[in-house]
N, C-alpha and C positions, 0 to 999 in steps of 0.2 A: 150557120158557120160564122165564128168570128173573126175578123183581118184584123190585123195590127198595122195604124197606119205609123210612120216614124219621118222626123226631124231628125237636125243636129245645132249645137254652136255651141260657140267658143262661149268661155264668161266673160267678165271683165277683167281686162289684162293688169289693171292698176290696183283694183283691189281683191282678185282670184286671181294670179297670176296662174298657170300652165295647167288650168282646167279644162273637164270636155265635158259636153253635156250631150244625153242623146236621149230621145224619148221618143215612145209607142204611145196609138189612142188606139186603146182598144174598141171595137162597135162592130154589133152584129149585123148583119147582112139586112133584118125585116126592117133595122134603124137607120139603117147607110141614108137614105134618101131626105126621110127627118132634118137629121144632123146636118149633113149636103146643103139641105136649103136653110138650113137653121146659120151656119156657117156662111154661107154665099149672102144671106138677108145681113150678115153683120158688116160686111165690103163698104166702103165709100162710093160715091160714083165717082167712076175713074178708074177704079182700083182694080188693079187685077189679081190683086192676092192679099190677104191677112198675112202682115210681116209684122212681128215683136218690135224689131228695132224702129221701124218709120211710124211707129204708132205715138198717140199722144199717152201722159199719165191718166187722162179721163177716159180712153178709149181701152185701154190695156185694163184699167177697170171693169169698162161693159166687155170686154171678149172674157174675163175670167170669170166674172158672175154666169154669163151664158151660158160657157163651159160645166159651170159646175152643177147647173139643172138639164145637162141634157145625159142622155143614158150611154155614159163613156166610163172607161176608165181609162186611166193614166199610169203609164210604169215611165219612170226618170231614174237611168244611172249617169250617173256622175263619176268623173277620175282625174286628179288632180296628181300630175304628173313631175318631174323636176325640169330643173333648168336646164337647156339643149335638150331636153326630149322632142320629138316631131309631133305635131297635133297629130298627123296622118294614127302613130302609134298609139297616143291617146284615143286618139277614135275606133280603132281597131280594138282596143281590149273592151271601149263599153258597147259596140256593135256585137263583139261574140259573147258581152253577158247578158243582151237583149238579148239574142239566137238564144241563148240558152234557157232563158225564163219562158222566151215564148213555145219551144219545143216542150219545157215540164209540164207547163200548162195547157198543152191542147192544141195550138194554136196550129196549124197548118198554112195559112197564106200570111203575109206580110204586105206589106207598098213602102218605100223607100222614097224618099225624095230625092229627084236623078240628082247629082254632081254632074252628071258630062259622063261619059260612055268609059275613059278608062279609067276612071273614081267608081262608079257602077259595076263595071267587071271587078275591083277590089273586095267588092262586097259579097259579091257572088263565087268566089277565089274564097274567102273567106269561108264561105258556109259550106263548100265544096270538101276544103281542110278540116272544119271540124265533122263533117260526114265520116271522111276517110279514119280520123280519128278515133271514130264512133262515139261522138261526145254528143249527139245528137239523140233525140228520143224516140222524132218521130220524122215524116219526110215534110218540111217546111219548104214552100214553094216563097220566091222572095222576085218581087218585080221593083219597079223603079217607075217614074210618074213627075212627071216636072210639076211645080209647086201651082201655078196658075192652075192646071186642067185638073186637081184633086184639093177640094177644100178640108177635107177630111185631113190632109196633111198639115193645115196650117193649125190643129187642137195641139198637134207635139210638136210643132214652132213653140206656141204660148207657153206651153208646160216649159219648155226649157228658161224661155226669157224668163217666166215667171220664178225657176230654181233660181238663172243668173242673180237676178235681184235678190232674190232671200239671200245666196251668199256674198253679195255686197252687200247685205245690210239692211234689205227692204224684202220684209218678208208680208207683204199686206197683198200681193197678188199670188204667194203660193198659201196663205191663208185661205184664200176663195176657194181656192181648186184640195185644199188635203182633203174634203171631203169621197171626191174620186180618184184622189193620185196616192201612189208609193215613189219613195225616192230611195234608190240603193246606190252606197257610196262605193267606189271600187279602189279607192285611193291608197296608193302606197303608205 
């Protein structure tokens, strides 16, 4: 069985203004443990989670290099939204096209990194809706996981900072990783 683990953030506001980025690491279940420690062995001491943003430019280089030999892969949609739009909204449309790539493809579990309990129920409202819809393919069961206790979550942190940066203009850390990622643009 494959889980889809999933991130989210914002771009850079100065130079992607009213972007959202959201990314899945895909990793099968005989690999979880691997990756897990492969993930946890890249931490600082101290650290209680791989975050994109607190990282340095030489660190953000060894998590993407890592990433790109371990046995993942990466889906990143991207939606760059207008001015006054809500992020919440932007995250919303690239949340139901992860639901949906992950449902074409197989995928039956997900982990989500928690927001807080009624950000979490948002997500789960969501997939609820697109059930009812029947836009669904197959039954996707979708949990939530605070970011410390699943390192597996912090592969689709890096995918995203790593898109932010290609669309400001620094694409040397989504060069590492296009070997295991797809990016789909969702953008108006």
């Amino acid at each position: 069985m494959i889980t889809a683990y999933g991130d989210e953030s914002g771009s850079d506001h100065r130079l992607d203004p009213h972007s959202y980025i959201f990314a899945v690491a895909y990793v099968a279940a005989e690999d979880n443990d691997q990756v897990r420690n492969a993930m946890n062995g890249l931490r600082e001491p101290g650290q209680r989670k791989l975050h994109w943003r607190d990282e340095s430019v030489k660190r953000r280089r060894l998590i993407t290099e890592r990433i790109a030999t371990m046995k993942v892969e990466l889906l990143v949609v991207v939606r760059t939204g207008v001015a006054g739009e809500r992020p919440e909204r932007r995250r919303k449309e690239c949340v139901a096209r992860i639901i949906y790539e992950l449902t074409n493809g197989g995928i039956e579990h997900a982990v989500f990194e928690s927001r807080g309990r009624a950000d979490d129920k948002r997500d789960r409202d969501l997939l609820d809706s697109l059930r009812a819809n029947r836009s669904l393919t197959n039954r996707l069961r979708l949990d939530h996981e605070k970011g410390p206790r699943e390192p597996l979550l912090w592969i689709a942190d890096a995918a995203c900072g790593a898109v932010a940066a290609e669309r400001a203009g620094n694409p040397e850390y989504a060069n590492k990783l296009r070997c295991v990622m797809t990016v789909i643009d969702i953008s108006r």
